[in-house]
N, C-alpha and C positions, 0 to 999 in steps of 0.2 A: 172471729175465727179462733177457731180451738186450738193450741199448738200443745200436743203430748211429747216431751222428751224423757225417753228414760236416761237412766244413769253413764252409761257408756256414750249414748249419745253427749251431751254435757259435759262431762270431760274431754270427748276427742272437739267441741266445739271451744273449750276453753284452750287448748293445747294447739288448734286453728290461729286461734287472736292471737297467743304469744308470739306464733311465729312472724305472724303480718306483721305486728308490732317494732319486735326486733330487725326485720328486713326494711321497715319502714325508716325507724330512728341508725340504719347503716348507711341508708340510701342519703339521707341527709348529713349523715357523716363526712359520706366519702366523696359527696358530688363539691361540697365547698372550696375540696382541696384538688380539682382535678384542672384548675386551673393555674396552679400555683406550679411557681419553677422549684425542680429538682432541685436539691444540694450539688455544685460542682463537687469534681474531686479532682484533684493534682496529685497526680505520679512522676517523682522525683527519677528521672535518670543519672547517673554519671556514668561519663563517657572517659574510658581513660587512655592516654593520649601519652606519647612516648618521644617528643621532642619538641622545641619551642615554636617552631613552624606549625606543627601540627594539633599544639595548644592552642595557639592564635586562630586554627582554623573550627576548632573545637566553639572558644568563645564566640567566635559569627555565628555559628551556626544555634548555638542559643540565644543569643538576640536577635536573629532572623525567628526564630521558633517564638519569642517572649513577643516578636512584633505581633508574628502570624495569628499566635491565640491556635495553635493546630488542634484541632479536638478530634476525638475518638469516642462517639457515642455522648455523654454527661464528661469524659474525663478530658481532662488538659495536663499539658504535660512540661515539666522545668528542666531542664538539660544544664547539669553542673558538668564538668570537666577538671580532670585530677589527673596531671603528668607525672609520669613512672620512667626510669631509666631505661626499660628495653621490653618488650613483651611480657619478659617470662618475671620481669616484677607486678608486671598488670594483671597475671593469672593467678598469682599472688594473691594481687588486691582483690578479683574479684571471689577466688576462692575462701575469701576472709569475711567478704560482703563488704567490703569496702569500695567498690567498685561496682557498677551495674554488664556495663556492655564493650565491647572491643570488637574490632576483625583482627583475624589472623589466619596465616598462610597455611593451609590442606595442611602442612609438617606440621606447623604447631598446633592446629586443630589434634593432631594427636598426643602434644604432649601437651596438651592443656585439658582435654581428658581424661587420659592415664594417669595424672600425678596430681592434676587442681578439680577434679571431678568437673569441669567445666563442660556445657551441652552446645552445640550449633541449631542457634532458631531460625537462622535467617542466609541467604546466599546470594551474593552477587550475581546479576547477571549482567553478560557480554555482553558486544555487538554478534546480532543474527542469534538471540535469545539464547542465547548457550548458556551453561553455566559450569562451563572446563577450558582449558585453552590446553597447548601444545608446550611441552618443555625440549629446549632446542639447542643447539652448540652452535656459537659463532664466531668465526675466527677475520680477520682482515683478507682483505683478498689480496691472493696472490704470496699468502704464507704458508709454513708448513708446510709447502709442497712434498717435500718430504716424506709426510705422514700421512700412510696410505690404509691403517687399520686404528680399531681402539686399541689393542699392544701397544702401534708405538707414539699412544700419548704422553705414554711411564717419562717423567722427568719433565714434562712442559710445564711454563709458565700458564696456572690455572687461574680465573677470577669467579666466584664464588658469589652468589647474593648475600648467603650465611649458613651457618649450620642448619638444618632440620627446615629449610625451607626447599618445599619443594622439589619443584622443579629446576633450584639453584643448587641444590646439593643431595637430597635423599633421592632421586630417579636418577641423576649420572655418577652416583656412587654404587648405588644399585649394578646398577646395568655394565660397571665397569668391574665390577665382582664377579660376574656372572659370565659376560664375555670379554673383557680389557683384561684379563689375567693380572686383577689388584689382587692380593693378597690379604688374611686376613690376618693381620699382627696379632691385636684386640678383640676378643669375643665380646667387650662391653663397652669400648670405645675405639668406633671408625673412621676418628677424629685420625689415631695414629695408623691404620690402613691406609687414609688418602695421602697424609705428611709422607710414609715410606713410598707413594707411587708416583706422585708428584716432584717435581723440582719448586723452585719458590713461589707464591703464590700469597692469597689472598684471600681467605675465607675467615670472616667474622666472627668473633663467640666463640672460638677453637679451645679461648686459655681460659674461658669463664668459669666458675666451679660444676656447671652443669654438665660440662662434655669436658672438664679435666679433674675431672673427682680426686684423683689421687694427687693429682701435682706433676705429671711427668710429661706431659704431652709438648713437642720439640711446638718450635717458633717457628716452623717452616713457612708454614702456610698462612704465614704475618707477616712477611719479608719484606714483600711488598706493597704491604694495606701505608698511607700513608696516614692516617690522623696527625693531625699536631695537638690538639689539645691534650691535655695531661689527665693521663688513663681514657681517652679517646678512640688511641689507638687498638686498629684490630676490635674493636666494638660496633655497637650501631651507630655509633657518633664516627666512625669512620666515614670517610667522605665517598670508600668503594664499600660501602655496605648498600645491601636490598639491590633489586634489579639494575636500576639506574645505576647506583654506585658501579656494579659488575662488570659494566658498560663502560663505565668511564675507565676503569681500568683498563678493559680491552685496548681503549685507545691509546692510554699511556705508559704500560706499562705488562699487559698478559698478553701470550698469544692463541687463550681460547675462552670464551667464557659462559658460562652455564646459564641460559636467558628462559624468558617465555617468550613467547612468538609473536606476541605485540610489543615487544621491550624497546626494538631498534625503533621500527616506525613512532610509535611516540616518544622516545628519546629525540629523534631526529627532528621532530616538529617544533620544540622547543628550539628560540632564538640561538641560546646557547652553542646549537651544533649547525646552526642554516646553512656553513661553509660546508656538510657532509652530504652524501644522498648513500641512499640503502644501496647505490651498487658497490661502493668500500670495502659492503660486507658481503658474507658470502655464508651459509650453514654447511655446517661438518656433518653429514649421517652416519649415522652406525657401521656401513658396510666399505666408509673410510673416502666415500664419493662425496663433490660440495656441489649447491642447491644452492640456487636466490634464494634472497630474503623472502620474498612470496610465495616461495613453494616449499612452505610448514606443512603442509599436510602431506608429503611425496617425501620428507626429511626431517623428521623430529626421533624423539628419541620419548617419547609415551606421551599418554592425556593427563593431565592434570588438573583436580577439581580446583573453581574458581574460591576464592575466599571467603568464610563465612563468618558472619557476626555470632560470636557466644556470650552467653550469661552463666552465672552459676546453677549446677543441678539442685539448689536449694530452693530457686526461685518457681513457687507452684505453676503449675499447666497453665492453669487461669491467668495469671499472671503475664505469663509468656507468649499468649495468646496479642495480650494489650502489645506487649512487644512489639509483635511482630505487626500487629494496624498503624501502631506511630508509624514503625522503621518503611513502611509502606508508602504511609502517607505522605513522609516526611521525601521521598524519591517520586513520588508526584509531582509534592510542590516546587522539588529544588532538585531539579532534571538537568543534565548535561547542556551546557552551551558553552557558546565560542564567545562569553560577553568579558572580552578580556581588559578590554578598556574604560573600566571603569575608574580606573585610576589615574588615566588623562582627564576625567568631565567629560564623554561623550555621554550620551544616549545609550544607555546600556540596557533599554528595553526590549530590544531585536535579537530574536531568537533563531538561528539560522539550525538550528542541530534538526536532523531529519529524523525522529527515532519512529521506526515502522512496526514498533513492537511496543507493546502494555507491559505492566508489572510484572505476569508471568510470563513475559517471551512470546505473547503470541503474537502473530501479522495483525495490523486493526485496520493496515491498506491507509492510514487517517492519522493525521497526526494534529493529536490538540494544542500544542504547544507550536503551531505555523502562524507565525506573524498574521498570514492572511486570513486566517480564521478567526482571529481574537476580533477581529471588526465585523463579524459575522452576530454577535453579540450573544454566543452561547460561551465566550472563555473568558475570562477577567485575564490580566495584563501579568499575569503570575503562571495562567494558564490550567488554571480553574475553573470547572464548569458554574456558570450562573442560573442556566436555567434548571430553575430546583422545582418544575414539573416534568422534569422526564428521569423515569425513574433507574436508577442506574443497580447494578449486582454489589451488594457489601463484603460480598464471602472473599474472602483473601486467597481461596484456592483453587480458584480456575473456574467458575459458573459464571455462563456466558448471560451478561446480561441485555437486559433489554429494553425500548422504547414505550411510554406509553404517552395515551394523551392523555389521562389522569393526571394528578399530585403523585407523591408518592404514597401516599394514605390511600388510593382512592378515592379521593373525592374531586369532583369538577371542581376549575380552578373559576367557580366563579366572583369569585371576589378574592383576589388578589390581595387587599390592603386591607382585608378583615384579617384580624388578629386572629379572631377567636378561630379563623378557617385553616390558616398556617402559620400561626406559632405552633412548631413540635412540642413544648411546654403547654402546652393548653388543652393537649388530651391525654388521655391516660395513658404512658407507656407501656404500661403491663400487659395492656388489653390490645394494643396495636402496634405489631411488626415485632414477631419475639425473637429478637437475634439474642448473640451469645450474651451479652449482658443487659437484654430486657428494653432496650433504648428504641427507641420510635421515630429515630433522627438516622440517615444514611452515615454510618461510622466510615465511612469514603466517603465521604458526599461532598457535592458539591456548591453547597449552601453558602455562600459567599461570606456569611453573618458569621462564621464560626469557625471559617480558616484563612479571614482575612479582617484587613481592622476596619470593621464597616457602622454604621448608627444602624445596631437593631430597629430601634422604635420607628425611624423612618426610611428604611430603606437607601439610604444614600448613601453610595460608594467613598470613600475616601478620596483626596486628591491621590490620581496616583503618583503626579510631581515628590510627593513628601516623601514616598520610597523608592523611588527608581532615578530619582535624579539631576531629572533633566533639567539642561540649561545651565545644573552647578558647575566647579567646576572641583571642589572637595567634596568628596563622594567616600562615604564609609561600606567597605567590604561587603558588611552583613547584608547591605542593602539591597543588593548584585546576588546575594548568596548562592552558590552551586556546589551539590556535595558533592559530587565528583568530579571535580576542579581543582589541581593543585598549582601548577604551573602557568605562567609565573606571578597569579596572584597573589601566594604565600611563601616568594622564593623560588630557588633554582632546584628545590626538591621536589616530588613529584610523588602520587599515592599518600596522599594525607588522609587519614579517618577510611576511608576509603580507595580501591584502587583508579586513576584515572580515567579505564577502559570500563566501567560497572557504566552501563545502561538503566540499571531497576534493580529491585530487590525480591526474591522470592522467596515464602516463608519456607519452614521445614517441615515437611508434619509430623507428628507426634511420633510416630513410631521410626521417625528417623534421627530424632532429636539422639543418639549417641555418637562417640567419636567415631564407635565401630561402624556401625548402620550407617552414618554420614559418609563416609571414609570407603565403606563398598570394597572393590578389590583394590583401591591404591593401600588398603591395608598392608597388602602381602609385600607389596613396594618397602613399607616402612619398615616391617618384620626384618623385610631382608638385608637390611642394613646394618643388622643385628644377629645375622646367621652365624653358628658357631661349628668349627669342624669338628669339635668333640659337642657330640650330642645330651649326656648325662654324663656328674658324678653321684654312683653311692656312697653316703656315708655307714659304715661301720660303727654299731653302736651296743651297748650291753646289758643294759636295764629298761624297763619300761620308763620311767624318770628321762633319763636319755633320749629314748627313742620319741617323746613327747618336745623334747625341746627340740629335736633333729627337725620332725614335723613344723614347727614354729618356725623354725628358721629356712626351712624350706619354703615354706608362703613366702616370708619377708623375703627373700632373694627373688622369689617371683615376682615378690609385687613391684621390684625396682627393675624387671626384665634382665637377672641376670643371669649370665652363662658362661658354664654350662648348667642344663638344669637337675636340680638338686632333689636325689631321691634319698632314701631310708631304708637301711636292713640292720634288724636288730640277733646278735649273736647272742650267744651264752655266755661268752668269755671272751676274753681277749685273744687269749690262741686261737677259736674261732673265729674272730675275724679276721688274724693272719689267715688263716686257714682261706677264708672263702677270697679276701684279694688276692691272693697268690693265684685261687682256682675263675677271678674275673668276677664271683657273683657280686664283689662289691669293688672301692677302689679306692678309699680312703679311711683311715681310723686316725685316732688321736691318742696318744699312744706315751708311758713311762719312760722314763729314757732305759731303763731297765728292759722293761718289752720293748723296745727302740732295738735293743742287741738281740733278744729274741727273733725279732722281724726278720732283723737281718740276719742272722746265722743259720736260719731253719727254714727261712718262706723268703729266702731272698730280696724283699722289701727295702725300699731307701726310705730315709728321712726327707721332704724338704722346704716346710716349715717348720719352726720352731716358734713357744713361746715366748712372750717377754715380759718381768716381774718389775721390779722395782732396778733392778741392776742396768747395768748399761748393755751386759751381755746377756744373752736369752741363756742363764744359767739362775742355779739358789742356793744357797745353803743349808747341807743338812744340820739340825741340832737337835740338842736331846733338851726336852722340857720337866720340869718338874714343880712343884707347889712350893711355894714359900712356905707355908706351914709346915714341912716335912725336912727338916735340915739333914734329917740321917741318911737322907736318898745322894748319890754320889756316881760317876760316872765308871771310877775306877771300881766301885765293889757294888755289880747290883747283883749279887746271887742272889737268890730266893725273896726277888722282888717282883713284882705284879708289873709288867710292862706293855703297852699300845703300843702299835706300829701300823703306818697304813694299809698294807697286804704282803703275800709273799713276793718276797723277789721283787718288791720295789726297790726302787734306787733311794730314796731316805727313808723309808719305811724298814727296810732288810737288809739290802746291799751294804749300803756304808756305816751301817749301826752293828753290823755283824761283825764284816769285816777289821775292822775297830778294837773290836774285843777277843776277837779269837787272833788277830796278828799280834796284840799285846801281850798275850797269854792268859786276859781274863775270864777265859771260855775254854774249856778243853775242846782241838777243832777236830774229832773224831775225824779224820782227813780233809775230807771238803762236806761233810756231811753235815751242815751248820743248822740242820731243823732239829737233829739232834741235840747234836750241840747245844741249841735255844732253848728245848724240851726241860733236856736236864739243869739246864742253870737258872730257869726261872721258875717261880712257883706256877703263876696262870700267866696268861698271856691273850690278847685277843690279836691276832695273825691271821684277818681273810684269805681266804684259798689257802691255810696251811693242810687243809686236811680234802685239799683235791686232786683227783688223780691226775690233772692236768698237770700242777705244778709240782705236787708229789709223790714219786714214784715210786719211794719207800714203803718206812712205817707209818702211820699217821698218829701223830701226837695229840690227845684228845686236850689236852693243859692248853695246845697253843691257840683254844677259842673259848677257853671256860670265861674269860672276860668278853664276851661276843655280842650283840644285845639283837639281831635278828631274829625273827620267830619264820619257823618251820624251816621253807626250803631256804629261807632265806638267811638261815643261820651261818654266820662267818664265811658265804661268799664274797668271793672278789670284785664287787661291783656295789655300784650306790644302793641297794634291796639291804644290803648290811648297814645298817647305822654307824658302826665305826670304821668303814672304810674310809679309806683317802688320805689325806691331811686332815680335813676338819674331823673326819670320823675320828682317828687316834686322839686328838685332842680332846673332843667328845668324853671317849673311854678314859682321860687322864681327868676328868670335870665331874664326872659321875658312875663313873663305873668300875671305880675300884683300879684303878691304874697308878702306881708310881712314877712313872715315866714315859716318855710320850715323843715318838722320835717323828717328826715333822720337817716341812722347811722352814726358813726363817720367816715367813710372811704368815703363818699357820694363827699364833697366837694374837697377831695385831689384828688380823680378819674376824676375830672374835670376843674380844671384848672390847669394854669402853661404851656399850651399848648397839656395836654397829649392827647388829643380827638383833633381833626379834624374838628368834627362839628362846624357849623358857629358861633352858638348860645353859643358854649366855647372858640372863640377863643382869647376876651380879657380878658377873667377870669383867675384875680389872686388870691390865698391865701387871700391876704391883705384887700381883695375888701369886705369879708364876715368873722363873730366871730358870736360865741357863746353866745346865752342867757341862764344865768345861774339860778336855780331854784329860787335863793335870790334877781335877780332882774338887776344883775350886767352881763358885759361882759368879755369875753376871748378871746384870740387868736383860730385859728381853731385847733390850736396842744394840747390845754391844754384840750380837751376831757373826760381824766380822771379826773380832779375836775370841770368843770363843762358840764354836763351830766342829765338825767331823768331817766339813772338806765340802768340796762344790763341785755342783754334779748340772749335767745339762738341763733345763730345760724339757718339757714334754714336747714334744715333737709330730706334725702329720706326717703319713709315710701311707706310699702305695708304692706298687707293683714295675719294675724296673720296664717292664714290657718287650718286645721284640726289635732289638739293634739299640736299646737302650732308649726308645722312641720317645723325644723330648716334648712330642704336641700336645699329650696328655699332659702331662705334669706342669708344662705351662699353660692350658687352660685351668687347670684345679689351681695352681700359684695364683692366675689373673682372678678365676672365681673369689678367693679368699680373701686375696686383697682387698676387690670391694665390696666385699662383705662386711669387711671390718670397718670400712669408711663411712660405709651406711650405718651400721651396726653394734659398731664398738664400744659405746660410752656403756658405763661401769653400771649404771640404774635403768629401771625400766620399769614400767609401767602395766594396765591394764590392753593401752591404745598402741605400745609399744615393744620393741624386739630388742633384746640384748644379748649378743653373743657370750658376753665375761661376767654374767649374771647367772643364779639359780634362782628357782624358784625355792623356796622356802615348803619343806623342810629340810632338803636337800641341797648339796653344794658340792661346787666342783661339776656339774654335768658336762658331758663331753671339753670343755675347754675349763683352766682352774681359774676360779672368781678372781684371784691377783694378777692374771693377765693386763697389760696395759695395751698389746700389740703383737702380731705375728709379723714374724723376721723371716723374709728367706734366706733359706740355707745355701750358701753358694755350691756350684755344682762338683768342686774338686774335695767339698766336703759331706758326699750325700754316701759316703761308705757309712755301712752303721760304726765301726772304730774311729773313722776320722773326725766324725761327729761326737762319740762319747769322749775320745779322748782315752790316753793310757793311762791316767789314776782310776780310772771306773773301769778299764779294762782289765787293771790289776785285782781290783776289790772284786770284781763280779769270779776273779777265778779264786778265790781265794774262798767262796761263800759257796759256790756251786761245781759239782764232781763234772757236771757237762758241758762247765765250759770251754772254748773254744781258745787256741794259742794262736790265731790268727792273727797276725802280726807284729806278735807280742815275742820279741827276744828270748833268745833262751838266760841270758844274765839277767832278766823279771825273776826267776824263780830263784836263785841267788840272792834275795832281794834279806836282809836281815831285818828282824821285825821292829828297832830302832828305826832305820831309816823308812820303814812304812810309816810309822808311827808319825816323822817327822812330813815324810808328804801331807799326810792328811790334816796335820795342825796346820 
């Protein structure tokens, strides 16, 4: 037979074989290995654990786990445990990745969140599948009779689980704000809210740095916490810390205390209290009526979600997925019982716990963990399914599963003790049963081989004598292990790792995995405990520079939740924003001590923060600076010298550099017309705002900015847009801009050399290079400040709006705002990841507060007059430099004053 192929044919026949070929030599590739076992993998947990009880209960539960062998698909899993002083070092750790996994209480689920980016993968559940309980008030029966509203709690003896838990302290602080008429002292801390409404008490964590930031928070609410250990007290090491503790206070010592609503009943269960019964006690409601302890749901005071386990928001989807299959599996294997005796040598194989609920709470009517069923020969002795031909649901999220007579492969189980039929390892994973990580083995399952310590190769169970016990009469923990079992296996505490009442675990799903979305409306619960009765303050600001750090700093105060909240309006000038506080559109500026008398004489404004520098008092010293190179520059004769100053009508910039020279008579003072005056005595001058109609009403002197270095609008403005404004600007002007003299405060010149700036224009400036002109004529070093000086002038100052009847609520939320702002915020450096209130950004300095700041001082309130504040030497000098100033309360023997004895104040 003839076979004609042309060309196309022949190639697509050559192109045929490659393929067979290649498909051929894969087929025998991959068939050799499809019997071979996977690689394991081990995922490290740590679990971290907040006291020595709950360490010890940590280590069982990993060598219950090391016995189990628990797997998850291919994965197995080693459970380390790392004890932390309290919670909120554990969020800490885990925000650091030093740490894997914790529970923690709905309250700190939110500050573990907010501040440790921490996520909830996982949730407790109750008895009757819940997954919230009831937060409740319980008093003794037969007290307080007295006290027939939330009003009149005001002054009880309170006991407390701790700060930010719950239903122990954020829902009856809440709800006592709202209706108990508390008060709110603190817009940032309602630590001092509860101390003014309360009489002595007991709530934990009060005086920690977390909820006492500043240092001030009273001892009230300590009074009667007893810890004895040293620094115990008033902590979680207190013996009335967490629910239990709260409890026990009730009984010894408080007469109300803030519980959940299984707190008494499993309190009471415990040997400890056998001598009690729940009728003792009795629940307080809201509307001031008492309720048995059984009737929570007719007498609580809100729902409260149940506890959930978090990891860090670093740890991927994927990841958290494994999570949540251990934390599953691992409430499977080591379920609720009553096997307490294990530490007599009994039989602690007997599992009497009825649980009629699965992993997610649903009725299963079936419980596989009944003694009588495990002889039924579908549960192993742990309470493990054995029979691994019925195929059960992996999905963690509620899919109902179901019975087959297959394997779970599908295949008839006809041979049982052929490998090749049911080893999971002996067919291709990939190709059979693609769950979320490709695995061909029930990642629930209930394979006895792989969550229990059994002879793969031959099927034989282990003795179960070697872990349950029996007959011994030294019996180790772990062997017995139950995770939600605290009492009195591990001690007279209770809620180890776990709470004692958690049933199961349900995971979270992804889109609930935040603190927000976890947290639902108990959010607005937490908010509210942080409500503030001034709702905003505006800052007042004057350049774009400014209004850019205003922005900055309003995040950061957001980002730590504090109030009130911080907006931005940016002025033109300074008078401008006198102008708009006065008119409400803003409510705070930061302010000259100069514009400080402005404020106050024109726009009726008080001062009442102040600055604080290097001095003890929020005050500085004016000096006059000059070059070492230039010996001819002199204090007593600068005529037709080139001089800097930080703007007009500053207080060391103008005020006391003028005054100075025109009381001594170095200055002809055309009356009080001292721009004049400056015009004609110096050659050039650079003086922002000299040639404003704001500050000047006159002539304008074109000399007092020929030294100016601003371009366009921005020339010799009063605001940071001018380069030689300020302190740093004049000095600036005295370093390269043709200045002889350079009036400053005393911290002006050490802020700028030595290398501490960056900028170009500092960076061969030394100390050495520049001294002091002294009022007699002579020089100093730049350190000797205090003798030679032009006198000391307060402090820059905040300063809003006196308001209607002098209304002090405002002024003490903008004080409290500040304060911890500064606590947060204060340190001198700052970074890319960071916020600094006493820092500039580079090229600029001084933004709204000046870089020598070390701290704000408040201003006591009998001294928030703008005079009683600036004092009568700057009272004098401001009248002395300016035609419109004010004699308010300035003597008529001031004007009497001879210009020796000025001369002498000011030295």
């Amino acid at each position: 037979m003839d076979f004609n192929f042309d060309f196309p044919s022949i190639i697509l026949l050559c192109l045929l074989n490659s393929i067979l070929q290649t498909t051929g030599q894969n087929f025998w590739k991959i068939s050799p290995n499809r019997n071979s076992r996977p690689e394991e993998k081990k995922i490290k947990i740590i679990w971290c654990t907040i006291s020595p009880e709950e360490q010890q209960k940590c280590l069982n539960f990993s060598m219950a786990n090391e016995r189990d062998k628990i797997r998850v698909g291919y994965d197995t899993v080693i459970i380390e445990c790392q004890q932390a002083s309290n919670k909120e070092e554990c969020m800490i750790m885990l925000d650091e990745e030093k740490a894997t996994m914790t529970t923690l209480d709905a309250g700190a689920v939110f500050v573990g969140g907010r501040f440790h980016s921490l996520v909830p993968i996982a949730q407790e559940i109750l008895e009757g599948g819940h997954t919230y309980h009831y937060a409740v008030a319980v008093i003794r029966k037969g007290t307080l009779d007295y006290v027939t509203s939330l009003n009149q709690l005001r002054g009880r003896r309170a006991c407390f689980a701790g700060v930010e838990t719950f239903a122990g302290w954020v829902l009856p602080i809440n709800t006592l704000m709202k209706e108990g008429g508390m008060e709110i002292i603190d817009c940032n801390n309602h630590v001092k809210s509860a101390s003014n409404y309360f009489g002595p008490s007991c709530a934990v964590n009060i005086l920690t740095d977390k909820y006492n930031p500043i240092g001030d928070n009273s001892d009230k609410l300590c009074q009667i916490c007893i810890g004895k250990i040293p620094g115990g007290r008033c902590t979680e090491s207190d013996p009335y810390a967490g629910y239990e503790g709260a409890f026990r206070c009730l009984l010894e010592a408080g007469e109300i205390a803030f519980l959940k609503h299984n707190t008494v009943p499993e309190v009471l269960a415990a040997m400890e209290f056998a001598s009690l019964t729940a009728d003792s006690f009795e629940l307080f409601c809201k509307d001031g009526t008492r309720r048995p302890i059984s009737e929570y749901l007719a007498c609580n005071w809100g729902k409260v979600p149940s506890d959930a386990i978090v990891t860090s928001s670093a740890v991927p989807f994927e990841d958290r997925i494994k999570l949540q299959k251990f934390l599953l599996k691992f409430a499977e294997k080591y379920p609720k019982t009553n096997r307490t005796s294990a530490s007599i040598g009994q039989n602690t194989n007997n599992n009497d716990y009825q649980n009629p609920y699965d992993r997610n709470g649903q009725n299963e009517n079936q419980n596989p963990y009944d003694q009588n069923r495990q002889n039924e020969n579908q549960y192993d002795q742990f309470g493990n399914r054995i029979n691994r031909y019925k195929r059960q649901d992996y999905n963690p999220y509620g899919r109902n599963g179901y019975d087959n007579s297959q394997d779970q492969y599908n295949n008839r189980p006809t041979a049982p003790n052929d490998n090749n039929q049911n080893d999971p390892f002996a067919r291709d994973p990939y190709n059979i049963n693609r769950e979320q990580f490709g695995v061909n083995i029930d990642p629930y399952g209930s394979d006895v081989r792989y969550n229990t310590n059994q002879d793969i190769g031959n099927q034989a169970p282990v003795d179960a004598n070697r872990f349950l016990g029996n007959n011994q009469t030294n019996v180790t923990y772990y062997e017995v292990f139950s995770l939600f079992e605290s009492v009195p296996r591990y001690g007279i505490h209770g809620n180890l790792l776990f709470q004692d009442a958690t049933r199961g675990i349900s995971p979270v799903p992804e889109n609930l995995q935040t603190y927000t979305n976890f947290l639902g409306d108990s959010l607005n619960t937490i908010m509210g405990v942080r409500d503030c009765p001034v709702a905003k303050m505006t800052m007042c600001v004057t350049s774009d520079a400014e209004n850019n750090k205003c922005v900055k700093m309003r995040t950061a105060l957001k980002a730590q939740l504090l109030k009130p909240e911080m907006e931005c309006y940016k002025a033109h000038s300074q008078i401008h924003c006198m102008q708009a506080i006065r008119a409400g559109t803003a409510d705070v500026a930061v302010l000259d001590a100069s514009d400080v008398y402005t404020a106050g004489l024109n726009f009726e404004l008080v001062p009442f923060l102040s600055e604080v520098y290097n001095l003890e008092e929020p005050e500085y010293y004016v000096v006059a600076v000059a070059k070492e190179s230039d010996p001819s520059t002199e204090l007593t004769y600068l005529k037709n010298k080139n001089t800097c100053h930080g703007g007009i009508n500053t207080a060391a910039g103008w005020v006391y550099p003028l005054a100075f020279l025109i009381s001594n008579g170095w200055i002809r003072p055309y009356g009080c017309n001292s721009i004049r005056a400056a015009a004609e005595y110096f050659t050039k001058s650079c003086v922002p705002g000299a040639i404003s109609t704001e500050y000047n009403t006159g002539v304008p002197y074109d000399n007092m900015c020929d030294l100016c270095h601003g371009a366009s609008y921005r020339y010799c403005r009063r605001d940071a847009s001018e380069d030689y404004y300020g302190h740093t600007g004049a000095f600036r002007c005295l370093v390269e801009g043709g200045g002889d003299v350079a009036f400053v405060k005393h911290t002006t010149v050490f802020e700028n050399t030595g290398g501490k700036k960056r900028e170009w224009w500092t960076r061969d400036n030394l100390n050495d290079d520049y001294e002091l002109l002294c009022p007699d004529g002579t020089r100093a070093e730049i350190n000797e400040y205090v003798k030679c000086n032009l006198g000391k002038v307060k402090a820059n100052a905040i300063v809003t709006r006196r308001g209607y009847g002098n209304n002090d609520t405002q002024i003490n939320s903008y004080i409290n705002l500040f304060m911890y702002a500064q606590t947060f915020y204060g340190r001198k450096f700052s970074d890319e990841f960071s916020f600094s209130m006493f820092s500039s950004e580079p090229p600029f300095a001084d933004l709204i507060f000046q870089d020598a700041t070390t701290q704000l001082k408040v201003i006591e309130p009998n001294k928030r007059h703008y005079s009683d504040y600036l004092g009568s030497d700057f009272m004098r000098a401001r009248r002395i430099v300016d035609c419109h100033a004010s004699s308010d309360r300035i003597s008529a023997s001031l004007v009497l004053l001879t210009i020796p004895i000025f001369y002498f104040l000011f030295v």
